[in-house]
C-alpha positions as CSV (number, residue, x, y, z in Angstrom):
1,X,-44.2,-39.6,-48.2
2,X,-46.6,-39.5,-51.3
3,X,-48.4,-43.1,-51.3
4,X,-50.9,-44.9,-53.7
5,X,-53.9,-44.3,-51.3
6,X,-57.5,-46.8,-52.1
7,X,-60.4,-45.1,-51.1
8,X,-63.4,-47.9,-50.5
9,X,-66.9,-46.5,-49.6
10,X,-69.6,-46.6,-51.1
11,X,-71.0,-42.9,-50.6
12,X,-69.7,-40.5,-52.9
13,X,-69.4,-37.7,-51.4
14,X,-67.4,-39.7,-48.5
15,X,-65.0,-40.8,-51.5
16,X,-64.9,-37.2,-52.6
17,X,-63.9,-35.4,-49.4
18,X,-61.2,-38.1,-48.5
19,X,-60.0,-37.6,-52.0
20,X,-59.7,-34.3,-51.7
21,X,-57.6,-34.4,-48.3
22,X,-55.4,-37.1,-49.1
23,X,-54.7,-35.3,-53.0
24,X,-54.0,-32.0,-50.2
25,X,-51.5,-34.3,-48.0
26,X,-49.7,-35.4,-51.8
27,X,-51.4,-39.1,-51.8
28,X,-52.1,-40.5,-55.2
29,X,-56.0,-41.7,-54.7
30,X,-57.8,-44.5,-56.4
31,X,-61.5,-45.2,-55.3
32,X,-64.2,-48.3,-55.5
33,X,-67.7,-47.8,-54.2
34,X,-67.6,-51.2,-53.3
35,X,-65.9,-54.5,-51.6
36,X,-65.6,-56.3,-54.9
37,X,-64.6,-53.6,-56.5
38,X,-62.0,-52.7,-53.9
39,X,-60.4,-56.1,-53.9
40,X,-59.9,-56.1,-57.6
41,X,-58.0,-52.6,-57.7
42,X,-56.2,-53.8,-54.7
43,X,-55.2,-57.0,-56.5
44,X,-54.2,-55.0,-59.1
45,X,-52.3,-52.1,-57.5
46,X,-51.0,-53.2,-54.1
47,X,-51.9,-49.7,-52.8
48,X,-49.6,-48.3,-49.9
49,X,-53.1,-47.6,-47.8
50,X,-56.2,-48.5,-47.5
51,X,-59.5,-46.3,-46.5
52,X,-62.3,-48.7,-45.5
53,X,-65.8,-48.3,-45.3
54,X,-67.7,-50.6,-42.8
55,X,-71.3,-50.8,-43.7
56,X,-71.8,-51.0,-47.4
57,X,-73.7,-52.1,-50.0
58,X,-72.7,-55.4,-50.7
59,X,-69.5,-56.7,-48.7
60,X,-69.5,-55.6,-45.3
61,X,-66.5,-53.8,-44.4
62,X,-64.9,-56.4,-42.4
63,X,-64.8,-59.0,-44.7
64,X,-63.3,-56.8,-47.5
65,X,-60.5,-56.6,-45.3
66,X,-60.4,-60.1,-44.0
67,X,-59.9,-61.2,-48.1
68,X,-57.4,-58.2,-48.2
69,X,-55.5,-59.5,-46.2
70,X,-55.4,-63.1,-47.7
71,X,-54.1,-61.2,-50.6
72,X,-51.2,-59.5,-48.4
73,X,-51.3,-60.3,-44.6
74,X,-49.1,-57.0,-44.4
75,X,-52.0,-55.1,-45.7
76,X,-52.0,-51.1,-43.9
77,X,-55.4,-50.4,-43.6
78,X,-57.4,-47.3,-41.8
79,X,-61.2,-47.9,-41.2
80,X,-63.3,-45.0,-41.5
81,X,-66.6,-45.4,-40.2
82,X,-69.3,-43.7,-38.0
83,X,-70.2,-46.3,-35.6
84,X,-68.4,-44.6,-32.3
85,X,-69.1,-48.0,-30.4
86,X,-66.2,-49.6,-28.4
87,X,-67.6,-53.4,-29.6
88,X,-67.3,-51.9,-33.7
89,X,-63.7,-50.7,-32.4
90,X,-62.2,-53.8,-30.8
91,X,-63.9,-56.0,-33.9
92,X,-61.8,-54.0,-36.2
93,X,-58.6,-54.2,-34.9
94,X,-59.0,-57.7,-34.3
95,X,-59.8,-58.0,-38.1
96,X,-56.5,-56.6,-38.5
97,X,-56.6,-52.7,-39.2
98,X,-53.4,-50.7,-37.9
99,X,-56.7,-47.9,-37.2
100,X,-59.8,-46.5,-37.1
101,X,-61.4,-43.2,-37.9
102,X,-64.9,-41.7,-37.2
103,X,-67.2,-40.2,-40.4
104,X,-66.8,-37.3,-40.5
105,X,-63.3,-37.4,-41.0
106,X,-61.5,-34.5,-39.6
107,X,-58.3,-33.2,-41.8
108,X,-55.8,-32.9,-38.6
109,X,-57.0,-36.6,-37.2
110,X,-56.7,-38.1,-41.0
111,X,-53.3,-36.8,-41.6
112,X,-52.0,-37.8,-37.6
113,X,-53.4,-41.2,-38.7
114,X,-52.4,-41.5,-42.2
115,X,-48.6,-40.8,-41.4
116,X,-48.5,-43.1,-38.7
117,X,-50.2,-45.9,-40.4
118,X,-48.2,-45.4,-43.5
119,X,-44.5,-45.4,-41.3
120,X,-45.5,-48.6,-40.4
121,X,-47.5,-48.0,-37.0
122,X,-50.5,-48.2,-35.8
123,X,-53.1,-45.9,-33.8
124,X,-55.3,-47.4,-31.3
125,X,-56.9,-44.8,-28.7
């Protein structure tokens, strides 16, 4: 399934390497180093997915999603973060994200993830 994929971190390099394996899995990518920026492309594009970034400059992760999903409750988004702590975990699936991934992302774990999120599911461990 090739999906419109939004990429929202504010590293580059983090952007760069998710790019790179999403592009690898057939994903068309679009990126924003940051929450406003996110919500505006998302606004714009209704991506399939959504890669999301906890601690940023800015908007905190959480509340980019909490106003993405104002714009579309149904919203599919994958938090990618490296805060390993159960708390950060249960926070964001409360906030709505079908999962969460730990930085640095591993290309076996994204694409497991990715495909499940995308056919409508959701991956909680």
């Amino acid at each position: 399934m090739n999906a419109k994929v939004l990429i929202v971190d504010d590293s580059g390099l983090a952007r760069r390497t998710l790019r790179h394996l999403l592009e690898e899995m057939g994903h068309t990518v679009e990126e924003a180093a940051d929450g406003n920026q996110a919500l505006e492309r998302y606004y714009l594009h209704r991506h399939d997915l959504v890669l999301l970034d906890l601690v940023m400059n800015g908007m905190y992760g959480l509340d980019v999603l909490a106003k993405m999903r104002e714009l579309n409750p149904e919203v599919r988004v994958i938090v990618a973060t490296a805060d390993i702590q159960n708390a950060t975990r249960h926070d964001v699936r409360g906030a709505g994200a079908a999962a969460c991934v730990n930085k640095p992302v591993n290309r076996e774990e994204l694409h497991q993830v990715v495909s499940t999120v995308l056919q409508g599911g959701v991956m909680w461990n």
